[in-house]
Structure formats: C-alpha cells, structure tokens
C-alpha positions as CSV (number, residue, x, y, z in Angstrom):
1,X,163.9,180.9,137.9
2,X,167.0,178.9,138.6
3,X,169.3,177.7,136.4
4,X,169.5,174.1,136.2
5,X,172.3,173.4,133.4
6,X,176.0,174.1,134.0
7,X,178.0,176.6,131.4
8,X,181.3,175.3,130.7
9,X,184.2,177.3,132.3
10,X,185.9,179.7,129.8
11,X,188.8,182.2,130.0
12,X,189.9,184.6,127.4
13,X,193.0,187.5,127.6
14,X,191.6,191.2,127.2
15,X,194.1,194.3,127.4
16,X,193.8,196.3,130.3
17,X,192.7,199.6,129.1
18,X,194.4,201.8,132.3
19,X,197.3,200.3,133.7
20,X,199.5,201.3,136.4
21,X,203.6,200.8,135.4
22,X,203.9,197.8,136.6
23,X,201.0,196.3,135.8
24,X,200.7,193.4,132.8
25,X,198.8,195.0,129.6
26,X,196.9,192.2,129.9
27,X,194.3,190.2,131.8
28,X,192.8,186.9,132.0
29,X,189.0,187.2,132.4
30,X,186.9,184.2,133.2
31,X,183.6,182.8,133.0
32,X,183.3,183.0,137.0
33,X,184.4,186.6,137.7
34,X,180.6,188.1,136.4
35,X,182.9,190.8,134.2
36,X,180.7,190.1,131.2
37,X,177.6,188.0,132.0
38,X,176.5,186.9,136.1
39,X,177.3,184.1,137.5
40,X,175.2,181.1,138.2
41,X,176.0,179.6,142.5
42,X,175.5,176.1,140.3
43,X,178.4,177.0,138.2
44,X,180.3,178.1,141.0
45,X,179.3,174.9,143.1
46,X,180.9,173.1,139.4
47,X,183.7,174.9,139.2
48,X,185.1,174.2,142.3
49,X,183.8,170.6,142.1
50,X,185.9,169.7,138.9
51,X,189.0,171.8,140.5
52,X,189.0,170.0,143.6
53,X,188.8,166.4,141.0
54,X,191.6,168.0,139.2
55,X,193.9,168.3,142.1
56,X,193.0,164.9,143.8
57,X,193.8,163.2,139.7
58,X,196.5,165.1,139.7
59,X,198.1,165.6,142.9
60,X,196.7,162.3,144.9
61,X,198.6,161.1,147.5
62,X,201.0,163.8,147.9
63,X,197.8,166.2,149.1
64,X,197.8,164.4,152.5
65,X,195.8,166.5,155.4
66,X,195.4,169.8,154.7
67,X,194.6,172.8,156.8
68,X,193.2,174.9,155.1
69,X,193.0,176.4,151.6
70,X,195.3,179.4,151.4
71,X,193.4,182.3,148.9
72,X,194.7,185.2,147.1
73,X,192.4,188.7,146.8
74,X,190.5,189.5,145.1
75,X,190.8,187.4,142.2
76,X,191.3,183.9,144.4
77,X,188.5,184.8,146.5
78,X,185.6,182.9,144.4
79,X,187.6,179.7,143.4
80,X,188.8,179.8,146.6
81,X,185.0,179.6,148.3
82,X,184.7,177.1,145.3
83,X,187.2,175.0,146.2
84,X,186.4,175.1,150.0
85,X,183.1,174.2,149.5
86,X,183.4,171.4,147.3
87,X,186.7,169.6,149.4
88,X,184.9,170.7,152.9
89,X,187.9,172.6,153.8
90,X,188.7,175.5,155.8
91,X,189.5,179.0,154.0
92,X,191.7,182.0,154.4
93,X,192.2,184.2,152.3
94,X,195.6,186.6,151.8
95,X,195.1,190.4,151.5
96,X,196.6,193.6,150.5
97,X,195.9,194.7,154.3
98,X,198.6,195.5,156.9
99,X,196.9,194.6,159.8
100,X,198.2,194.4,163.5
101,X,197.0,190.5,163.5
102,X,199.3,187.5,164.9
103,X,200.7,185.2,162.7
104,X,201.4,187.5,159.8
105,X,203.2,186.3,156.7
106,X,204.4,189.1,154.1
107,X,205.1,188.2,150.7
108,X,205.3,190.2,147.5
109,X,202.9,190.0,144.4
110,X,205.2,191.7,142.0
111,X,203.3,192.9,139.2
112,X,200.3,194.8,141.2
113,X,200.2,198.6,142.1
114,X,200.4,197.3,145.7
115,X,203.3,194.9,145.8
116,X,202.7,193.6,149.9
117,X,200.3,191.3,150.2
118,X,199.9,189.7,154.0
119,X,198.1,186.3,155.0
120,X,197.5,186.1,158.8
121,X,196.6,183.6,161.3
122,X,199.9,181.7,160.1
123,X,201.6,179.4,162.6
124,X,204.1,176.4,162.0
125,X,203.5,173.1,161.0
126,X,200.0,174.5,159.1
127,X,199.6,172.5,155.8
128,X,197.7,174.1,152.8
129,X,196.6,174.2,149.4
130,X,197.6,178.0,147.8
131,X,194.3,179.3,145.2
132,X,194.2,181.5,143.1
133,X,191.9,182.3,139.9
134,X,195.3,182.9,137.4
135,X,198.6,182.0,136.9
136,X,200.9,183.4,134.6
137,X,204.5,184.3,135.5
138,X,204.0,182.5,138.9
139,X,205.9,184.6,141.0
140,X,203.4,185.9,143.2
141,X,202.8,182.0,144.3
142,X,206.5,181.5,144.4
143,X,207.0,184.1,146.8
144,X,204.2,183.1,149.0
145,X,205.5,179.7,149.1
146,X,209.1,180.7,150.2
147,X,207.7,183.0,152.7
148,X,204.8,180.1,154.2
149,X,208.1,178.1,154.4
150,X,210.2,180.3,156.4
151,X,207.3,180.7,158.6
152,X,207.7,176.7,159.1
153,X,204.6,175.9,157.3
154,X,204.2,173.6,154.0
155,X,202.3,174.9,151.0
156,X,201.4,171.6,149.2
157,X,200.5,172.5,146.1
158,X,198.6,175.4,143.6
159,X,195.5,175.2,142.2
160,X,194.1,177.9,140.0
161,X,191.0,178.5,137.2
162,X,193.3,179.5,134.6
163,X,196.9,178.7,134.1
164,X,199.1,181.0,131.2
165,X,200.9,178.4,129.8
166,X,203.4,180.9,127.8
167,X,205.0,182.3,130.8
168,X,207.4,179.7,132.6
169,X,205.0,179.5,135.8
170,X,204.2,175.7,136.3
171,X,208.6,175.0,136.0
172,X,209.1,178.4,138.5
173,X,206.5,176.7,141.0
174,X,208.0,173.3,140.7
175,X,211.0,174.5,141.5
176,X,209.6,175.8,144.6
177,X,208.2,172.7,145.3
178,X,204.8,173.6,144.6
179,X,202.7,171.5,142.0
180,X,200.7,173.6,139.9
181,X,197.0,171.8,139.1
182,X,195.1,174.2,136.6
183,X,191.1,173.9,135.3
184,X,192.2,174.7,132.3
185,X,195.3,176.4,130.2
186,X,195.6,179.4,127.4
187,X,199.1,179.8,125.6
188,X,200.4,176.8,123.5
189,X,199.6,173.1,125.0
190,X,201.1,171.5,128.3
C-alpha cells in the first residue's frame, strides 16, 4: 500500500563506531539515507521539491542556466536524483573512481579513507549546482569548486540536506564563492 503522507525531513549526529584515522567520529544520519527506517519515493519526490524551493528563495537570480547538478558519492547521490528530478535538471555525479574518461576533474575530499575523488565529463564554460547530502567543515565542496574553476567552469552555488552549522562551512564556501543553501541546519542557529 502506498504511502500517501509526507514525513518531515530529520537529521541527527551518531558516532561512528569504526573509523579510519582520518575520518570524523561522527556522522550525520538523515531521514532519506533508509539507515534506520526505508524510505518513502514520495518523501524523496518532497525532499528534493522543498530543496530545489530553498535554493530558488534563496539563491534566485544569481542561479541563472544551469548545466547540470554536480553530485557527490555516495552520500549526494539521493538528494542529488532529488534535486534533479524536482528542477528537471541534468545529473552527474562525482566518484571515488579513477577512470581513463575525458574531462576529468580531481579534487580532494579530505576527511575520507580515500582522499581523490574525480568528476568526469567536465569541459569549460559548464555551469552547475554542486549537492551533496552534508556539510560540515566544507572543504570537500571548497576544493571541488577551486578545481571546477581551474577547469574553466562555474560552480554556482551548494545545496545540501543537512548543513553542520558549528564548523565554519557556509563562511569557507562563501569565500570560495559558492553560496551554501541548506534544508535544514544542526549546531547553534544561522
């Protein structure tokens, strides 16, 4: 039988239990990544509907024509769909792959076990909107910027589920030139 009422979105921090050295302790688990209960397509289909609102409120004008939506694995991968879905928008997604594929862009995603993470099909002049499901420090969206823009393209903006609002990353993206739009926050009030 199919559900026909939308959960809210929620997002909670858990410690990781087996972590690697450079891995956070922690984690941000969410309502959408079917860790603790499965996940409704209608609340998928809402999620990325309110997102893509949020970051049309938020960024508006300054979005101009995009692309495509740039994703993060494995973790970006559902808002990413999400968001595609509800701003009828071309997706790629960013992996952990080294792959003999044109347009390769390498950037670094500090905190994982494996630190190179490659989006292809990259080529100058592209315009997109990065994605990802969390956002705490911010590097790993800061680096992917700078390295989109030495490959002549322009990341617009960032647009994630959950945004860490303890950590410095919404000031370290501006800086970069890359509005940060979140669904929602955990740390102390923006």
């Amino acid at each position: 039988m199919p559900e026909t009422a939308t959960a809210p979105f929620t997002a909670r921090i858990v410690e990781r239990l087996s972590i690697g050295p450079q891995s956070r302790r922690e984690r941000i688990i969410h309502s959408l990544d079917g860790l603790e209960a499965p996940v409704a397509p209608s609340d998928l289909s809402s999620v990325g509907e309110e997102l893509w609102y949020r970051v049309q409120e938020e960024i508006g004008s300054e979005l101009g024509p995009l692309d495509f939506l740039l994703g993060l694995d494995a973790g970006g991968i559902l808002p990413t769909v999400a968001l595609a879905h509800a701003a009828a928008l071309p997706y790629k997604i960013a992996w952990k792959l080294h792959l003999p594929l044109e347009g390769a862009v390498r950037f670094s995603e500090p905190h994982a076990m494996r630190t190179d993470v490659y989006a292809y099909g990259i080529a100058e002049g592209q315009r997109m909107l990065l994605v990802d499901d969390e956002v705490t420090t911010g590097h790993t969206l800061a680096n992917l910027a700078q390295s989109l823009r030495q490959a002549g393209t322009t990341p617009v903006a960032a647009a994630c589920l959950v945004e860490d609002t303890t950590r410095g990353a919404r000031e370290l993206l501006a800086a970069h030139g890359v509005p940060l739009v979140s669904l929602s926050t955990i740390g102390s009030s923006r």
